[in-house]
VEXSE-684102 format. One line per 4 residues: number of its first residue (from 1); their letters; for each residue x, y, z of C-alpha. Coordinates in Angstrom, 2 decimals, always signed. Layout:
# VEXSE-684102
NUM) A) X/Y/Z; ...
This chain:
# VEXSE-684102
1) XXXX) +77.01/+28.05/+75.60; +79.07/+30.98/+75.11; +77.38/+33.22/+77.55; +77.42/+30.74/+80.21
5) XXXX) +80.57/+30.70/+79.81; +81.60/+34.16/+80.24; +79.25/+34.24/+83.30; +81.00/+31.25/+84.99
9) XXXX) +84.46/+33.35/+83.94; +83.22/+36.21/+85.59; +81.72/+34.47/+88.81; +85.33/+32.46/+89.44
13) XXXX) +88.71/+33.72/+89.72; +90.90/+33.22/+87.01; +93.40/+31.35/+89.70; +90.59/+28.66/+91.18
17) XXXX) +91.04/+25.26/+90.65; +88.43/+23.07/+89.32; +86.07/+22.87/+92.00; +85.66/+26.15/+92.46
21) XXXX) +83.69/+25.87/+88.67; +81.51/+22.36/+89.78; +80.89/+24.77/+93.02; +79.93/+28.25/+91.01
25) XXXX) +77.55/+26.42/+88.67; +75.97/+23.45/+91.02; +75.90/+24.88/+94.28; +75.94/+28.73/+93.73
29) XXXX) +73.60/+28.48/+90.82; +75.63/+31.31/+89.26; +74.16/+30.33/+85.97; +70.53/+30.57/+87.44
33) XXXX) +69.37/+27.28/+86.18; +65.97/+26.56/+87.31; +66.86/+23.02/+88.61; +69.36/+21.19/+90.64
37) XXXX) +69.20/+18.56/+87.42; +69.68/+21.63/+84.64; +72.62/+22.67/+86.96; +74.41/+19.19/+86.71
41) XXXX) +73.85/+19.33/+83.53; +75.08/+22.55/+82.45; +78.38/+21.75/+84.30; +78.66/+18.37/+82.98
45) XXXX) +78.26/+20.21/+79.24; +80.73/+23.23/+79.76; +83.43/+20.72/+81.64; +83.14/+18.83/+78.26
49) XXXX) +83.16/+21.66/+76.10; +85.92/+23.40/+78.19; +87.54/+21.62/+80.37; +87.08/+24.08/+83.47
53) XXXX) +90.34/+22.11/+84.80; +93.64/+24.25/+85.01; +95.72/+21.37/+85.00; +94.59/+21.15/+80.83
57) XXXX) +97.10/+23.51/+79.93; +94.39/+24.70/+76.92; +92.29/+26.37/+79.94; +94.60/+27.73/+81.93
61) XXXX) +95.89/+29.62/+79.66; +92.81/+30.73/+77.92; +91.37/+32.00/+81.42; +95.22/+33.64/+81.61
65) XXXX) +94.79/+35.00/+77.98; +90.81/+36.19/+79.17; +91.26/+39.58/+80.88; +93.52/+40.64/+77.75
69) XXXX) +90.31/+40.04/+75.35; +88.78/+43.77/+75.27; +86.60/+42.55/+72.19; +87.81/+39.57/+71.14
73) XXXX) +86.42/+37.22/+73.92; +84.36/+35.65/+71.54; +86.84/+34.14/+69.36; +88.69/+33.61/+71.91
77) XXXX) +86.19/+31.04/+73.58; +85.52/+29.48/+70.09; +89.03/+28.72/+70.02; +89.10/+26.69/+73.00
81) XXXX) +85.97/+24.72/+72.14; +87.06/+24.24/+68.49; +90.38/+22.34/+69.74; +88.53/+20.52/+72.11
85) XXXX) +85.17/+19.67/+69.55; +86.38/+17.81/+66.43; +83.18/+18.65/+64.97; +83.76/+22.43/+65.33
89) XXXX) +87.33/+22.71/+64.15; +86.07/+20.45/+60.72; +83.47/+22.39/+60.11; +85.42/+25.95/+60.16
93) XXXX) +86.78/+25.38/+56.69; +83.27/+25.05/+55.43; +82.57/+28.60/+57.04; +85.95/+30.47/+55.65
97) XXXX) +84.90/+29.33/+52.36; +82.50/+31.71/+52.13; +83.01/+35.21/+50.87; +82.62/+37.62/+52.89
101) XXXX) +79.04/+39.34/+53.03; +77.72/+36.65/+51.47; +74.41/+34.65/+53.59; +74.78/+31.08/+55.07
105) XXXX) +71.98/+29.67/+56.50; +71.14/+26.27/+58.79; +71.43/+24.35/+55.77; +75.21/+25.36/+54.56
109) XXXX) +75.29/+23.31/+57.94; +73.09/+20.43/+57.26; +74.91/+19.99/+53.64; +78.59/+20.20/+55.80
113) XXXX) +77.21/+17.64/+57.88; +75.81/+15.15/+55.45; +79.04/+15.16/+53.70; +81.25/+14.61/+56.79
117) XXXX) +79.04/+11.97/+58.22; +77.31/+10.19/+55.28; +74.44/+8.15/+56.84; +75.68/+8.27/+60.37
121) XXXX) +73.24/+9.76/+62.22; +69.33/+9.68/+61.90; +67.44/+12.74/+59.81; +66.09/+14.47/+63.01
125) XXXX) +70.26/+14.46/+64.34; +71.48/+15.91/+61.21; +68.78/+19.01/+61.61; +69.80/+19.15/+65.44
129) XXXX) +73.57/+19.53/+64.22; +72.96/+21.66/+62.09; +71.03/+24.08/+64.55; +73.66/+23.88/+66.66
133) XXXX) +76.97/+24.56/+64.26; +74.62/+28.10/+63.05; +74.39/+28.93/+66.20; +77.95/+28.16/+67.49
137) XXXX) +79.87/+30.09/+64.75; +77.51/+32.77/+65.05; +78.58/+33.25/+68.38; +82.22/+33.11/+67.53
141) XXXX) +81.34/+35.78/+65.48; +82.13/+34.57/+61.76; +77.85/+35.29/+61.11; +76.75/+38.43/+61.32
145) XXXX) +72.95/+39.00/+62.77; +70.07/+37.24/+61.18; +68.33/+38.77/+57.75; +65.36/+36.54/+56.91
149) XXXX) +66.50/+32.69/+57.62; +70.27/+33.93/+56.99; +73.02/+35.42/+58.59; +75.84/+37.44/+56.73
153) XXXX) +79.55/+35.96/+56.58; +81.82/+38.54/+58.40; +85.32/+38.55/+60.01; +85.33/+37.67/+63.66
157) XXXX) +86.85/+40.65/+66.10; +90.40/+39.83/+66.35; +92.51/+41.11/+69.34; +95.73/+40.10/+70.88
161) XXXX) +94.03/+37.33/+73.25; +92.84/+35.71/+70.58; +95.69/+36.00/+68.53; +98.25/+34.93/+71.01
165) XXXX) +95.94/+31.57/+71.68; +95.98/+30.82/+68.20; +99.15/+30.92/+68.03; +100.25/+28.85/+71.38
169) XXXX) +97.72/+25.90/+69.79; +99.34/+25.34/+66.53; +102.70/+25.62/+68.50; +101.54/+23.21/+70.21
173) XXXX) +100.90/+20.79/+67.25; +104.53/+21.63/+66.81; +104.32/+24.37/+63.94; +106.51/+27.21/+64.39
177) XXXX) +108.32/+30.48/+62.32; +105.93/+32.02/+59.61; +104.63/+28.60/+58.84; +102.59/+29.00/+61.72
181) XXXX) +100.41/+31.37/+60.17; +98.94/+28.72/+58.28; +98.19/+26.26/+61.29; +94.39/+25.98/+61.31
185) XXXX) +93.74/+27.65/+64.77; +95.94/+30.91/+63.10; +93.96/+30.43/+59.95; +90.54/+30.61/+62.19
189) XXXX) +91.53/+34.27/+62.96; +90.51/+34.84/+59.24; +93.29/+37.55/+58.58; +95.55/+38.79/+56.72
193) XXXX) +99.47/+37.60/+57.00; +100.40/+41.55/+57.38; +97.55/+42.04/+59.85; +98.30/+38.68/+61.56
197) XXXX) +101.83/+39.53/+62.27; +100.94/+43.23/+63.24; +98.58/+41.92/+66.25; +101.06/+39.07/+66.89
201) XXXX) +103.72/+41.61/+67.44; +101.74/+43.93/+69.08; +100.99/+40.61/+71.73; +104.84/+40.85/+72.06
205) XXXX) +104.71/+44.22/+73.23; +102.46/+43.57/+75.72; +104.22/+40.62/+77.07; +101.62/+37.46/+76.33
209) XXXX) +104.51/+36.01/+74.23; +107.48/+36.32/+72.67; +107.15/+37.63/+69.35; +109.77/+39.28/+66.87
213) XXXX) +109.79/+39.70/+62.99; +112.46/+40.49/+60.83; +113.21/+39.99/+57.20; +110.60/+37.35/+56.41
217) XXXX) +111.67/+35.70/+59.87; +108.53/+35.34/+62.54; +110.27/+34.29/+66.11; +107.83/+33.43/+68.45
221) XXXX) +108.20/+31.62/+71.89; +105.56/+30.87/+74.97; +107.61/+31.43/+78.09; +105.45/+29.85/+81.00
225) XXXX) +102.69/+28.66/+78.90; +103.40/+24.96/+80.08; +104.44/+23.32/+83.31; +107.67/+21.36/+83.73
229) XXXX) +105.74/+17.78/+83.28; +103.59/+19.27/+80.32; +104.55/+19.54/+76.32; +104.27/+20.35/+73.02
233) XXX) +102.37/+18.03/+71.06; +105.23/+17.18/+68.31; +108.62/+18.37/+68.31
């Protein structure tokens, strides 16, 4: 739901607390859902997806991090709903596998999702899964458009939102220095380390983080990222 998304984004200031988003969507039918019913459910399916809360730190600073994305939005919202869908963030390493250029279609999917959950769900489930992790990553931009009942592996569009959120998540999970790089929300950016720390630095500049590298040495730090009561993950 990746364009609802950015609709809801652009409908509600980046400063409004969560009922401003249960508002927007149920009440304002900024979404233009046809029902009252699709309307609760739409916002019932985007707070789970995304929290729409900025007291979860992951939101806040992704709607922070938003008006920075000039063509990176994409990734940057698949970010946020990969570290908040287990499904999503398991199923990445499936999708980086593949070269790039060549096709992955629904059932590169299906397969991933037979393996992960071996008899788990019923047959019409798995093809509903399926549909919905082609679609998803598609979105996020790691498939490019459709040829025949395929889709091309590509690079996503990296940018300094994107790059910046990456990095503040595997912080986060406590990683830090050039180790980072190898976190699995960095790794999702699907770039090179010289390119990685280029954009990272180039973040720095701009003032989304602190960011310096020097002789093999990557410094990074996320002044006002987190409230006094909030914290890192691990230590």
């Amino acid at each position: 739901m990746l364009a609802e998304f950015e609709a809801l984004a652009a409908a509600v200031p980046p400063d409004a607390g969560a009922h401003a988003y249960r508002q927007a969507i149920v009440n304002d039918n900024v979404l233009h859902k046809a029902t009252a019913a699709n309307r609760e459910k739409t916002f019932k399916f985007l707070r789970r997806l995304y929290a729409l809360d900025p007291a979860t730190c992951l939101f806040r600073e992704l709607r922070r991090l938003h008006r920075f994305a000039a063509c990176d939005s994409r990734l940057l919202v698949g970010l946020l709903a990969m570290a908040r869908e287990p499904i999503l963030r398991e199923c990445l390493g499936s999708v980086l596998a593949v070269p790039i250029g060549e096709s992955i279609g629904r059932q590169h999917f299906e397969d991933w999702m037979r393996r992960h959950a071996p008899g788990q769900y019923s047959e019409s489930m798995f093809v509903s899964f399926s549909h919905n992790l082609y679609g998803s990553f598609h979105q996020f931009g790691y498939l490019g458009e459709s040829v025949g009942s395929a889709r091309s592996r590509i690079h996503p569009k990296v940018g300094i939102a994107s790059t910046t959120y990456a990095a503040f998540l595997d912080w986060l999970h406590g990683m830090s220095g050039v180790s980072l790089l190898q976190g699995p929300y960095s790794r999702a950016l699907d770039v090179g380390t010289d390119e990685h720390i280029a954009v990272l630095t180039a973040a720095g500049r701009q003032g989304l983080l602190r960011a310096a590298y020097s002789g093999g040495v990557l410094d990074l730090a996320f002044p006002g990222f987190l409230k006094p009561d909030e914290a890192r993950l691990t230590a």
